[in-house]
N, C-alpha and C positions, 0 to 999 in steps of 0.2 A: 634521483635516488635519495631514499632518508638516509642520512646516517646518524648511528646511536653512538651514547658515550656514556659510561659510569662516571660518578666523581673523580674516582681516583685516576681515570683515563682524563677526564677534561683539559687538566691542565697540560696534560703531556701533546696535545693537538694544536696546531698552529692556526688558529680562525681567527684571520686578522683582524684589523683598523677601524675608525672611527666616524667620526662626519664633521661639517661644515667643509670649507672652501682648501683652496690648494697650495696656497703659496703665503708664507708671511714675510711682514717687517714690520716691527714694530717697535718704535724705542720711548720710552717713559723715565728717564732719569736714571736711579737705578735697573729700569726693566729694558734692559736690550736684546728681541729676540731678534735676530738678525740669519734671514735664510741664507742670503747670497748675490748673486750674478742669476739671472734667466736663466744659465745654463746648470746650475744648478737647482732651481726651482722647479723645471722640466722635469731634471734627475729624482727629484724628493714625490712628484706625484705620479712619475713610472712607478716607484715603488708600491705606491697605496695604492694603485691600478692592480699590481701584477701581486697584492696580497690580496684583493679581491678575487678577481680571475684567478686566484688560484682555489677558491670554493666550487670552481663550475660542475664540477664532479657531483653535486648533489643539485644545482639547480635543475628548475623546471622553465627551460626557455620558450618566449612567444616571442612575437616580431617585435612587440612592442616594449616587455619588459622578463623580469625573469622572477620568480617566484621558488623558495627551496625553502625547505623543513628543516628542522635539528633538532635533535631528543638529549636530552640529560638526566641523570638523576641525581638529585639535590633534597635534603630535608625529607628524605622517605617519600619520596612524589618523584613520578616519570613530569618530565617536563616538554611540552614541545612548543617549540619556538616557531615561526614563519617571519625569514627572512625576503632581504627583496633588493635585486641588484639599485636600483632606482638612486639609490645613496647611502653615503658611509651612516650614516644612524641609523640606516635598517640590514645592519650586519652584527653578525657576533664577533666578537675582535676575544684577544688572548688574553688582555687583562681585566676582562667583566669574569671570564671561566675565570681565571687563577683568584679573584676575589672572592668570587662564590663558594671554591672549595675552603680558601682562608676562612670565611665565616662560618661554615658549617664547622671546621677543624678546631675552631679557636673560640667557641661558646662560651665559655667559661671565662675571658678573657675580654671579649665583645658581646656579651648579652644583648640581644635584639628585641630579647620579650616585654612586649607592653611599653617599647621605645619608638621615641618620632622619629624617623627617618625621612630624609632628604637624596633623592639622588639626580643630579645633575647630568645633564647629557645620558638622559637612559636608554637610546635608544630603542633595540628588539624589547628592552624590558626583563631579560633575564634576571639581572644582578636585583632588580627590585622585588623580581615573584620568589625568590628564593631568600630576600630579609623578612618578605610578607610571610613566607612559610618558616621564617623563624620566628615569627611570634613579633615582629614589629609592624606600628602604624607607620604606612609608608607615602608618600608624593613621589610619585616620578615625573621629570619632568624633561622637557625637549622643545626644539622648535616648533610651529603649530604643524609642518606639514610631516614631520614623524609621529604623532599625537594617534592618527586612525590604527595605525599598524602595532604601536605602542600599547594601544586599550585592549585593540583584539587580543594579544597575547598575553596582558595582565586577566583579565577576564577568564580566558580559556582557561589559566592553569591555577588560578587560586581561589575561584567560587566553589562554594562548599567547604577549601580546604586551610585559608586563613584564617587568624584571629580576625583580623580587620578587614576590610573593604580597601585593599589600595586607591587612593585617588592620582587622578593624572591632572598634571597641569603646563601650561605655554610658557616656559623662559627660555630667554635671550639671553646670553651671557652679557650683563655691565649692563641691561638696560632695564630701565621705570624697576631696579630692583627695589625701591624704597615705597614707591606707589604701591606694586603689586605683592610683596614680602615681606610688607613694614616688621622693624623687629619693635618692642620683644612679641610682639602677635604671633609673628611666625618665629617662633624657635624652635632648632630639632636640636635631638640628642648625637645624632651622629646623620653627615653627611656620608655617602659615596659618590665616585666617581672613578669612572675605568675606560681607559684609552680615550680621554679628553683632550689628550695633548698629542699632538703630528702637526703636519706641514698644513697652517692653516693661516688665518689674517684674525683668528681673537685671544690669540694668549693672553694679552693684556686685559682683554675682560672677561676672562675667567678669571685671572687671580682677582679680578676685583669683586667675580662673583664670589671668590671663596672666601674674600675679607667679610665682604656681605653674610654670610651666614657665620661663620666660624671666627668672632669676636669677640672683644674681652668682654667678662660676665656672662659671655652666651652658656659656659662650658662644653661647648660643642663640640666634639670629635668629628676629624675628618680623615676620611681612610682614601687613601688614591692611591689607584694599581694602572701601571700602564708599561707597554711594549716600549721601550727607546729605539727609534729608526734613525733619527736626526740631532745633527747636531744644535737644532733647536730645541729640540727636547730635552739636551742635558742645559742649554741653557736657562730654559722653564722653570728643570728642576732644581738647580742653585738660586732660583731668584724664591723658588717655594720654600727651599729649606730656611733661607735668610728672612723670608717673612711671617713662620709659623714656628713653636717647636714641634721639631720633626722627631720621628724615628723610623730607620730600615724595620719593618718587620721581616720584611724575607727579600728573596732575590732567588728567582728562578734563573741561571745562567741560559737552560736551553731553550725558552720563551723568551729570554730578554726582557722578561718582565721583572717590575720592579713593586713595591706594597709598602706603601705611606703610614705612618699616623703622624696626623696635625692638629696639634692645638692653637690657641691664641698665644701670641707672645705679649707678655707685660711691659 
């Protein structure tokens, strides 16, 4: 079954989680992301399991995989997404919705027009087709094997309808980021990222992805909006605040979600 959703309904829907692996530990001096005991790492990817499974209501099941729709509107454009149980980067999770409508809402404030954009971990591609339809040049970008599912839906929903041509590209959080994103070649004006952070083994190299773009002299704005499930997650988020200047833009109590800006700290 498709199911639809206006802006103003997006954020108010629960369309979980993210991707990459299940279970972390990771400690780096000050960066201690620490899951726990087995018995708790069990615990933290029942979760991501059972905010999945809880989409099935609109999947289209085969023996082999699972295949479902999602409609939005965003930027004056009906949006439709094509999700796919296969893995968390090819899901809509809560904090790609709740960024999309902060952008559309907050224009004036985050001007997207005729801006480079960056976004990390894009998964379905949503949060990108909707910077793209706010008038920014965008990368989206993911591991290679979210990349097919990723173009299809940048494609479908912004030819004809953006300034630019979104381009997609293969990053790995913390890795050949200097090889393949040398700065100052690559610099955007503003990063996203949404539901990057859950019960995974690379927090450590995202934040180093995010040092990587979002550096002193870059002027770079970094906007991250994500769900807290875990107590890794609040861990993440004091080691982000301590490494960027931060600010709360908002705080959805009933999503749990939370909406970043970061700058470079001096």
């Amino acid at each position: 079954m498709e199911q639809s959703s206006s802006a103003s309904q997006s954020v108010q829907q629960e369309n979980p989680g993210r991707r990459r692996k299940e279970d972390a530990m990771k400690h780096d001096g000050n960066l201690q992301l620490l899951v726990g005991n087995t018995d708790d790492a069990l615990k933290n990817q029942q979760v991501m399991a059972v905010e999945a499974l809880d989409r099935r209501n609109i999947w289209e099941p085969s023996v082999y995989y699972a295949l479902g729709k999602e409609s939005f509107y965003f930027a004056g454009h009906d949006i439709s997404i094509r999700e796919s149980m296969d893995t968390y980067g090819a899901l809509i999770w809560p904090g790609a919705i709740a960024l999309c409508q902060f952008l559309e809402n907050n224009q004036q404030q985050n001007n997207l027009m005729d801006k480079a954009v960056l976004e990390i971990g894009a998964g379905t591609g949503l949060l990108s087709i909707v910077a793209s339809l706010l008038g920014a040049w965008v990368t989206a970008t993911d591991l290679p094997e979210i990349l097919s599912n990723l173009t299809f839906n940048l494609r479908r929903n912004t030819k004809g309808r953006s300034r630019y041509t979104p381009q997609v590209a293969a990053l790995s959080w913390g890795q050949n980021l200097e090889r393949d994103f040398p700065y100052p070649s690559y610099r955007y004006d503003y990063v996203l990222a949404a539901d990057v952070v859950y019960h995974h083994d690379f927090l450590e190299d995202l934040l180093k992805t995010m040092h990587h773009f979002c550096r002193l002299g870059s002027r770079t704005t970094l906007l991250w909006a994500n769900k807290i499930r875990f107590q890794s997650d609040l861990q993440f988020t004091e080691c982000f605040k301590s490494s960027f200047n931060t600010t709360l833009l908002t705080e959805l109590p009933q999503q749990e979600v939370r909406i970043y800006k970061a700058t470079a700290k001096e």
